[in-house]
N, C-alpha and C positions, 0 to 999 in steps of 0.2 A: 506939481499940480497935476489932478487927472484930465486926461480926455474924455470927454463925454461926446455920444452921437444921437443924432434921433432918433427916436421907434417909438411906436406907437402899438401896444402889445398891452392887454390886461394883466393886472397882478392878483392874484388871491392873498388876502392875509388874515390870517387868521393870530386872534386874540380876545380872548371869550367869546367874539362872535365870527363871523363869514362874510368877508366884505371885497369887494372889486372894485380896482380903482385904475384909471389908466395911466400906463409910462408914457412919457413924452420924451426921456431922453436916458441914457445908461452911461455910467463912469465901471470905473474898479470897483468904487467906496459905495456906490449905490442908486435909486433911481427916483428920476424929477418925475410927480405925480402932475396930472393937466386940473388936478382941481386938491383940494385941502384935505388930509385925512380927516377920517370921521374923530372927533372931541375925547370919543368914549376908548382910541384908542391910545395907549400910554406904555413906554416900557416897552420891552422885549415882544418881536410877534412874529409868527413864522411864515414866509414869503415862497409863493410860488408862480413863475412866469418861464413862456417859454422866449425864445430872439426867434425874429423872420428867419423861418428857412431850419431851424432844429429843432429837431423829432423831441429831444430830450428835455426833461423840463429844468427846470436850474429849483431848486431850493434853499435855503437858507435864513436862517433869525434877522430878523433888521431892529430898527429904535426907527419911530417917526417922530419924523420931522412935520413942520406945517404942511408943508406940499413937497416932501422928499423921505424916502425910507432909505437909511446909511446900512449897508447890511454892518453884520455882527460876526459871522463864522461862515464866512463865504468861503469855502473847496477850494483846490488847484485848480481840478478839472473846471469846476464853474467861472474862476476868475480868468482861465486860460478861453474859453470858449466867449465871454464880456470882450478880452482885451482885442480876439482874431477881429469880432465884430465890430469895434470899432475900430480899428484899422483898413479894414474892409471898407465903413460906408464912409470916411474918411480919405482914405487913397494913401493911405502909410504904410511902406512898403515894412514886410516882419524885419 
């Protein structure tokens, strides 16, 4: 099972169109939206959000869900910098 933490950070994602939606929470596997993606979006779309506190942005494909984008090809680097993060706002030690 993942851990997931809160945060509350915009996502851009894009799939035919340009849409923002806010995270309410992050795992490994992907991130709890605080309201339902847009209907028009379906299939493969590409995700951009930064975590509290990094300069860097995170990228990657997701699939939506109702109110969840599971990414798809999410990096070392980006899944390493997810997992610091929520052990961070957790209190798990590495």
């Amino acid at each position: 099972m993942s851990l997931s933490a809160p945060l509350r950070v915009p996502v851009e994602i894009r799939g035919g169109a340009r849409w923002f939606r806010l995270a309410h929470a992050v795992s490994d596997g992907g991130l709890e939206l605080g309201q339902a993606a847009p209907e028009e979006l379906s299939g493969a779309v590409e995700l951009t959000f930064h975590l509290p506190g990094d300069r860097r942005p995170i990228h990657c494909h997701g699939r939506v869900g109702e109110a969840e984008l599971r990414f798809l090809d999410l990096d070392e680097d980006g899944r390493a910098r997810i997992v610091a993060y929520i052990q961070e706002r957790l209190g798990i030690p590495e």
